[in-house]
C-alpha positions in Angstrom: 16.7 11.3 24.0 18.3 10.3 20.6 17.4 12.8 17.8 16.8 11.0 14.2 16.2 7.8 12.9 16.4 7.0 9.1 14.0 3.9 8.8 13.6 2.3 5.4 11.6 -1.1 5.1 12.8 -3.7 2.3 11.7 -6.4 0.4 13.6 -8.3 -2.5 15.3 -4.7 -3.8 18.4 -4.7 -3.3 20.0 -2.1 -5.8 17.1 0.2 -5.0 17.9 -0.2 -1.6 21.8 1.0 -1.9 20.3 3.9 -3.8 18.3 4.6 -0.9 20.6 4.1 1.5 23.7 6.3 -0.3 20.7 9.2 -0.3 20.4 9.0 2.9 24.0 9.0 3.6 24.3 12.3 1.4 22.6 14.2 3.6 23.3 17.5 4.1 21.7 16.8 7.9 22.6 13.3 8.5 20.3 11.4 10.8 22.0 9.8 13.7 21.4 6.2 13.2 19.8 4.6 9.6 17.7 1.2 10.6 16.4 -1.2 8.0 13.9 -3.2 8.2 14.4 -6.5 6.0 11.2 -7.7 4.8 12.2 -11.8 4.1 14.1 -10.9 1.1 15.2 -14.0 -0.4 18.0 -12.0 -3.1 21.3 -10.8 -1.9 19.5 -7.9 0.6 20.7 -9.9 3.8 24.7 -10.6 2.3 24.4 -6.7 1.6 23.8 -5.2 4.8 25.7 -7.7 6.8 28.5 -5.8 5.2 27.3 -2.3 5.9 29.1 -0.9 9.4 27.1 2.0 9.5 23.3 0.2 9.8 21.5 -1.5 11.9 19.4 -3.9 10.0 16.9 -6.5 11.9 15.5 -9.3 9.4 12.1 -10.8 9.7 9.8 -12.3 8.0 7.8 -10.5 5.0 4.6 -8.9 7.3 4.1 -6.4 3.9 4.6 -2.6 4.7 2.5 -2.4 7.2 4.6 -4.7 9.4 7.7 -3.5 8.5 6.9 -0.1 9.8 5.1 -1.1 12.5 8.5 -2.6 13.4 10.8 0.1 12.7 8.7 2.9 14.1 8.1 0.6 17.3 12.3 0.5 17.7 12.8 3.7 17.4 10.0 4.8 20.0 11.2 1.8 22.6 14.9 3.5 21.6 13.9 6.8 22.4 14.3 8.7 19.2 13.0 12.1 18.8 12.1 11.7 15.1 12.0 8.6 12.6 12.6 9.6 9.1 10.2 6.6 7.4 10.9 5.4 3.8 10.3 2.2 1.5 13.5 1.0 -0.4 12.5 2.5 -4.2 12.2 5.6 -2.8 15.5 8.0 -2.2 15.4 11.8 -0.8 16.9 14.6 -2.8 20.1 15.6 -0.6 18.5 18.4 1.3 15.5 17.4 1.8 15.8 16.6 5.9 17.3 19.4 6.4 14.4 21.0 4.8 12.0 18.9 7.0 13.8 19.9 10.6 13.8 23.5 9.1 9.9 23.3 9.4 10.1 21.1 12.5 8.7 22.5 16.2 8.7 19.9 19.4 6.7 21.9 21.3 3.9 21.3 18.7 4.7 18.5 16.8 2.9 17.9 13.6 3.4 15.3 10.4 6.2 16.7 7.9 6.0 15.4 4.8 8.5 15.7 1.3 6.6 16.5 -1.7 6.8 13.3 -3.4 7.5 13.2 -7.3 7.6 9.7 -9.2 10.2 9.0 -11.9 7.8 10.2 -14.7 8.1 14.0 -12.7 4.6 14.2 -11.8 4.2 15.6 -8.0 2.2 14.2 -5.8 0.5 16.1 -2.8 -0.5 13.3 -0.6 1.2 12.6 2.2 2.6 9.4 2.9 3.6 8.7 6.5 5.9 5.7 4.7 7.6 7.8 1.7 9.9 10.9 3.5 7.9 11.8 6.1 9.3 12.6 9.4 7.5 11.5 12.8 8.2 12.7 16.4 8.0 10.4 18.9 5.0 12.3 20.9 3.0 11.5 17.4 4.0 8.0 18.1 2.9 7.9 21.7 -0.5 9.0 21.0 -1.8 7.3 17.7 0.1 4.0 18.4 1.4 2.4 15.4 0.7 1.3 11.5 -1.5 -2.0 12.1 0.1 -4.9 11.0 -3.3 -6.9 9.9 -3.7 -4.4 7.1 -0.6 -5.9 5.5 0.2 -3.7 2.5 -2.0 -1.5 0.5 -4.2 0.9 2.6 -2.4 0.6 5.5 -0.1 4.2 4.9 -3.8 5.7 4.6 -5.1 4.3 7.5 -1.9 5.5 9.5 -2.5 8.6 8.2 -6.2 9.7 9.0 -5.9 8.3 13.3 -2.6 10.6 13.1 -4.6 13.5 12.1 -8.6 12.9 12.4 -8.4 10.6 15.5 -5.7 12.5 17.1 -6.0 15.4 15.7 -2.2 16.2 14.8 -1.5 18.9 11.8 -0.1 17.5 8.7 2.2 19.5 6.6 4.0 19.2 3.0 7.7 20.8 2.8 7.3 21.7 -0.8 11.2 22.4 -0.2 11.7 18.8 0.4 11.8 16.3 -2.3 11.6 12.6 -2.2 11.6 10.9 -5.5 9.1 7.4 -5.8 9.7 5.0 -8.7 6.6 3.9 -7.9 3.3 4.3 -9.4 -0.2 3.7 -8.5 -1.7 1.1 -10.5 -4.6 2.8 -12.7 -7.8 0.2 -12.2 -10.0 2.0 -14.8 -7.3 1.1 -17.5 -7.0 -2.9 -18.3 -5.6 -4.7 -15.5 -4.3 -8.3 -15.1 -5.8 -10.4 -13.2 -3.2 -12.8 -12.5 -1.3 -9.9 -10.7 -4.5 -8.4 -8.4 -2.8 -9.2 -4.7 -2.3 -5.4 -3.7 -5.8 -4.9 -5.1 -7.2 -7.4 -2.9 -5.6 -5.8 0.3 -6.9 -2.3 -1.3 -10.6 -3.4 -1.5 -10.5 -5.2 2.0 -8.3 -2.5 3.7 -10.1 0.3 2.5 -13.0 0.0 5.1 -10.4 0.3 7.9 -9.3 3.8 5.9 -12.9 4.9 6.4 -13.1 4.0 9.6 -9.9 6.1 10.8 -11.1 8.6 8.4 -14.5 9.3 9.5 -15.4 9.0 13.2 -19.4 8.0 12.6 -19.0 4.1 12.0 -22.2 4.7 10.1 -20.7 7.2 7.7 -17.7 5.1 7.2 -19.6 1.9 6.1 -21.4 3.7 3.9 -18.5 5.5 2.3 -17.1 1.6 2.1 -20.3 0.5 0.0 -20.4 3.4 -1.7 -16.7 2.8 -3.2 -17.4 -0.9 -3.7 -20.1 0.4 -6.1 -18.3 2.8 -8.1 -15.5 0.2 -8.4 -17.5 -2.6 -9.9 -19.1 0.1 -11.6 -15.6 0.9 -13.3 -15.1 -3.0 -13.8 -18.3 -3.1 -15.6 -17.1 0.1 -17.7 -13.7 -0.3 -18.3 -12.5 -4.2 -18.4 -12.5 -6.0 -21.5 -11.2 -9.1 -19.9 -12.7 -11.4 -17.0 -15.1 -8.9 -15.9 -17.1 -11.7 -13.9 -13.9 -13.1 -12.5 -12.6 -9.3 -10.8 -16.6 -8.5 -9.8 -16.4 -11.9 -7.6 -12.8 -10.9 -6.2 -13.8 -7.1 -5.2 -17.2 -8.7 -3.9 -14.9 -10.9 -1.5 -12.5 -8.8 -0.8 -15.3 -6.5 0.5 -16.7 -9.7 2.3 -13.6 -10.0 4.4 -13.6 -5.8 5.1 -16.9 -6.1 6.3 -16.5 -9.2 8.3 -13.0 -8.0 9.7 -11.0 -11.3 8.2 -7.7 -10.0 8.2 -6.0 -14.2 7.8 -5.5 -14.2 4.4 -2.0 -14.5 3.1 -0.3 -13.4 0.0 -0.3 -17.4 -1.1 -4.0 -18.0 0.3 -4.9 -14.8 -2.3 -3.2 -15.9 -5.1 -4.8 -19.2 -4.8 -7.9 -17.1 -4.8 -7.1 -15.4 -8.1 -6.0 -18.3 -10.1 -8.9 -20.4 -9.4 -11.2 -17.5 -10.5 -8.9 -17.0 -13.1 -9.3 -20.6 -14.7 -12.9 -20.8 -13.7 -13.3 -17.7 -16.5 -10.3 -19.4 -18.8 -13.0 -22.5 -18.5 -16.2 -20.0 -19.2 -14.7 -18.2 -22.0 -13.9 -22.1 -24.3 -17.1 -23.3 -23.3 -19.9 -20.3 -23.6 -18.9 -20.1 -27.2 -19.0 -24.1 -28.0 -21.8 -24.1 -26.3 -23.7 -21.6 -27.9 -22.3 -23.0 -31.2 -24.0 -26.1 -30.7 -27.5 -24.5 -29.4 -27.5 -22.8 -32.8 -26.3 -25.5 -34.6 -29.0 -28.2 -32.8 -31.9 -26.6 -31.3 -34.5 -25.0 -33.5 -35.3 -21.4 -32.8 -38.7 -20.5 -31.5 -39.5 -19.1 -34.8 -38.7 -22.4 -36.5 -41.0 -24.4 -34.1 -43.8 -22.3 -34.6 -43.6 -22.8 -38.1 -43.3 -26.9 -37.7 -46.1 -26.6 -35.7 
């Protein structure tokens, strides 16, 4: 068999992918082959790595993270690669750090080796992400099949993660020696969030009760778990929003609707559809509940006042 595969997935970043890419090249291990997957980028990606000798690059159209890695990890098991080194494109691996990960590595009992990830602000994060510098073997692969491409984006890295090592019981490991740097962050839903911009939240919500699932093996367990963190997030939407509070209640409460109901069709342009017509449905509510209750005060006697007519 082949022994690495570099595997980064891409979508509309190009100069974050060269970074990437050069990172990977710096290497003081160098994997033997470096295979990107183009996510339907529609900026100068494609021109880019047409021009690049030294990588294989297949272009399709944009199936979110999860597809993209379902992709590149499913070429590299059907090309017989010991390891695939997985990574999105604003991500890039201090120049060590696969070295640092085969240092740790052991065939004979293969387990999930992840970097220690730290995001541009130099907080560390100790959560493994099977799609940020983490290195696979291919027996992993054989075994817990791979990332499901319904879950799109958001939750599907998590969902990946707990069949790997709940379902099929496979050890997962942090190389604190190995860094990978994310430019990334999480987005922070008790702060003030937009709701023009809540697509990833949608597929967080929704995906969330397939995490649960792969997390906990009692289906029972896992839908309440779901409910539970339904609650506690319209809980925080109730606590925390200022803005369109009614409008991002309704969207969790669907998004949970097609969780539940296992409606995986929805589309990035379906969804945003979905968000601006809640959105101007509250635009709509937020001019008219004031008029209106301008003009009930202004026109219609209090109770008080038509007792004392009377």
């Amino acid at each position: 068999m082949k022994n690495l595969l570099a595997l980064v997935v891409t979508h509309n970043r190009q100069q974050s992918l060269i970074n990437c890419i050069e990172a990977i090249r710096s290497q003081s291990i160098k994997p033997d082959q470096i295979l990107v997957i183009n996510n339907g980028s529609s900026d100068y990606t494609s021109v880019w790595l047409d021009q690049q000798e030294d990588i294989i690059h297949i272009y399709q159209e944009n199936t979110g993270s999860a597809g993209g890695f379902n992709k590149g990890i499913s070429w590299s098991h059907q090309h017989e690669y010991n390891w695939v080194w997985c990574m999105e494109d604003d991500s890039y691996p201090e120049k060590n750090a696969l070295e640092m990960l085969l240092n740790k590595s052991n065939e004979k009992e293969p387990c999930l080796l992840s970097s220690l990830m730290i995001n541009e602000s130099g907080d560390q994060n100790e959560i493994v992400n099977p799609f940020n510098g983490t290195l696979i073997h291919h027996s992993i692969i054989s075994k817990a099949g791979l990332p499901k491409t319904n879950l799109f984006s958001t939750g599907a890295e998590a969902e990946y993660y707990y069949r790997i090592t709940r379902k099929c019981k496979f050890t997962s490991i942090i190389v604190s020696e190995s860094i990978h740097f994310h430019s990334a962050d999480m987005i922070n839903y008790k702060l003030e969030w937009n709701m023009k911009s809540s697509v990833n939240l949608y597929f967080m919500t929704r995906n969330q009760f397939e995490v649960y699932k792969s997390k906990f093996s009692n289906k029972v367990l896992a839908c309440f778990k779901y409910i539970s963190f339904i609650y506690k997030f319209l809980l925080t939407i109730s606590s925390t929003q200022k803005n369109h509070k009614w409008s991002k209640a309704t969207f969790v409460l669907r998004a949970m609707a097609d969780g539940l109901s296992g409606n995986y069709h929805e589309t990035v342009p379906s969804i945003q559809h979905r968000i601006n017509r809640l959105y101007r449905n509250s635009a709509i509510e937020n001019f008219i509940f004031p008029i209106r209750n301008l003009i009930i005060t202004t026109f219609v006697p209090s109770f008080t006042e038509m007792r004392k007519s009377s």
